[in-house]
C-alpha positions as CSV (number, residue, x, y, z in Angstrom):
1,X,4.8,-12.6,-5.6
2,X,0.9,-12.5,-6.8
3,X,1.4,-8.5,-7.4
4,X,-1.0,-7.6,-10.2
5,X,0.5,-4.5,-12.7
6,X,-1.5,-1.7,-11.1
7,X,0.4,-2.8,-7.6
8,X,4.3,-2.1,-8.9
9,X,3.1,1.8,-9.2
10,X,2.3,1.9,-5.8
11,X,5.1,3.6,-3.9
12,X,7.7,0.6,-2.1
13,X,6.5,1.5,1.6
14,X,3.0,1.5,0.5
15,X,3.2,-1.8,-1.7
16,X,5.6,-4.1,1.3
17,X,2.4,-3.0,3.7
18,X,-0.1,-4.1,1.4
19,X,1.3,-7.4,0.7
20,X,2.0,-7.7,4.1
21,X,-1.5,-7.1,4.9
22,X,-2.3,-9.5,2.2
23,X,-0.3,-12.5,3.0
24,X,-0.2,-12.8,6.8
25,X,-1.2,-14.9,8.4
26,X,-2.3,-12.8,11.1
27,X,-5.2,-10.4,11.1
28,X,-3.2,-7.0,11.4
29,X,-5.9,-4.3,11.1
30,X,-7.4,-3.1,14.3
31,X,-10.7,-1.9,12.7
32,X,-12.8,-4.0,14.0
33,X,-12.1,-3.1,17.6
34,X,-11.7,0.8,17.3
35,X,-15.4,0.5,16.0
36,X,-16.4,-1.0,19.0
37,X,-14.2,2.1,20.8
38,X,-16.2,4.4,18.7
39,X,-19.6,2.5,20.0
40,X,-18.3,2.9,23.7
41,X,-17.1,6.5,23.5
42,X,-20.4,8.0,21.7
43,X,-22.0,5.8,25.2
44,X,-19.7,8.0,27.5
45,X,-19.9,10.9,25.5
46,X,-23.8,10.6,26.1
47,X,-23.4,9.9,29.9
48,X,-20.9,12.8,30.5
49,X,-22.8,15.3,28.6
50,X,-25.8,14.4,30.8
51,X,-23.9,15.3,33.8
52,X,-22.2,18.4,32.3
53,X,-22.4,19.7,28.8
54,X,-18.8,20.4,28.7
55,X,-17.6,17.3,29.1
56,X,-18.6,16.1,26.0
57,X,-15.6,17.7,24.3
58,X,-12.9,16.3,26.7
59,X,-14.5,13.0,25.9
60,X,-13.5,13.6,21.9
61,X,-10.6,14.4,23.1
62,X,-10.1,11.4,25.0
63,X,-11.2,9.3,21.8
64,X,-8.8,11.2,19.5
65,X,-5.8,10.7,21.3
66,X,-7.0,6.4,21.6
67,X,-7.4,6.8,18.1
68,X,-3.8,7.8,17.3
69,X,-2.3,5.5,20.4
70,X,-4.4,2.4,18.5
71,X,-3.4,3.6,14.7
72,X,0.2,3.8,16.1
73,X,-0.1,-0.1,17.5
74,X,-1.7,-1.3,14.3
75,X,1.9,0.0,12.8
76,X,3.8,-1.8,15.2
77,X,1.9,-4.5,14.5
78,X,2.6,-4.4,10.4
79,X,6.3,-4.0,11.6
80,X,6.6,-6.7,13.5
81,X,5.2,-8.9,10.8
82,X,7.5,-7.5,8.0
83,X,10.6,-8.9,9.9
84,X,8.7,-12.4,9.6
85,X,8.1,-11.9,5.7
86,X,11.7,-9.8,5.5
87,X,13.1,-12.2,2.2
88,X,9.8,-11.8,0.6
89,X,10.1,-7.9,1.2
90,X,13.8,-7.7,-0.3
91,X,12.4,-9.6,-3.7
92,X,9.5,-6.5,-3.5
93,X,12.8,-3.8,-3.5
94,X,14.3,-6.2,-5.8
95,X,11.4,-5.9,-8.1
96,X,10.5,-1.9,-7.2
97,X,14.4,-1.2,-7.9
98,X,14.0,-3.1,-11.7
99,X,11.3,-1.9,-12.7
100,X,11.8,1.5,-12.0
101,X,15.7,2.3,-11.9
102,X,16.5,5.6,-9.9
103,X,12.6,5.7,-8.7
104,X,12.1,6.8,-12.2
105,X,9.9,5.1,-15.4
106,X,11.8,2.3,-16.8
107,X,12.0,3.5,-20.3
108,X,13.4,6.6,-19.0
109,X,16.7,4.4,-18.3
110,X,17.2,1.3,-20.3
111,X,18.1,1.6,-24.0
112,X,15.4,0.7,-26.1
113,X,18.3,-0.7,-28.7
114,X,18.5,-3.6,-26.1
115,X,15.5,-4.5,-25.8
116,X,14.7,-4.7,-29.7
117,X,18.0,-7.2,-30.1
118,X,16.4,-9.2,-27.5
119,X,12.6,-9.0,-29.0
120,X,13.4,-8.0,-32.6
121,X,10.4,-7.3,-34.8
122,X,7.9,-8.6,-32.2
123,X,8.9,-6.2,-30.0
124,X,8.0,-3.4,-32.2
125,X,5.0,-4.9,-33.4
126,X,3.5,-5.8,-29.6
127,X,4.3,-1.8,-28.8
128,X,2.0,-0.9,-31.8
129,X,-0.5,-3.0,-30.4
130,X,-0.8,-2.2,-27.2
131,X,0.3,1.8,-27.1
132,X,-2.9,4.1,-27.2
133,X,-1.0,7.6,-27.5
134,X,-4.1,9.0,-26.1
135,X,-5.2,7.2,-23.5
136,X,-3.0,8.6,-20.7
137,X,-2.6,5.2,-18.7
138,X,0.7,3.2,-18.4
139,X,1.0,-0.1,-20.5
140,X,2.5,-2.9,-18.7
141,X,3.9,-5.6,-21.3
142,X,5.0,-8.7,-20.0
143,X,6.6,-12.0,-21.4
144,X,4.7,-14.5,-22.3
């Protein structure tokens, strides 16, 4: 699924949008355009404050209400492209619903008794190694 540790932490919604975003094959951000909107509106802000000086507000207006109508198609756009990707997106709930039974921590959950049958000695000895009891930061052990 080329997810990296740091992206299963990432809340479902959040994560299926960024690997979305990151595997299409389609450019699905709108960025590039709505700076060009921005370009054009500070242009017609300028010409229709010349005229009047009030207008300039209703122009911002104008622009923040393109903004939201764009930012609402750029959605629509990620939406569409998740019913193209929609098995890929079941192995990420598949994954999100593992990992973190309940939408709670793992270890919270599973029987640590299970997973030292399956690991024995090892086990213990790779959670030495890699816990820092002071560091505050998740540890992400995998299998080899």
């Amino acid at each position: 699924m080329e997810l990296a540790p740091a992206d299963i932490f990432k809340p479902t919604d959040l994560l299926k949008n960024y690997w979305i975003k990151k595997h299409s094959d389609h450019n699905l951000s709108l960025q590039t355009e709505w700076s060009e909107l921005t370009a054009i509106f500070s242009r017609l802000k300028e010409r229709a404050s010349k005229i009047d000086p009030t207008l300039g507000p209703s122009t911002e207006a104008v622009q923040a209400r393109l903004k939201k109508a764009i930012d609402n198609l750029e959605k629509k756009l990620v939406k569409a492209e998740r019913h193209n990707y929609h098995t890929r997106l079941e192995q990420i709930e598949q994954i999100k619903t593992e990992l973190f039974p309940g939408n709670s921590l793992q270890e919270r959950n599973e029987n640590f008794g299970l997973l030292y049958v399956k690991w024995g000695q090892t086990f213990i000895d790779e959670l030495i190694r890699n816990f820092e009891p002071l560091a505050f930061e998740f540890a992400v052990l995998t299998e080899a």
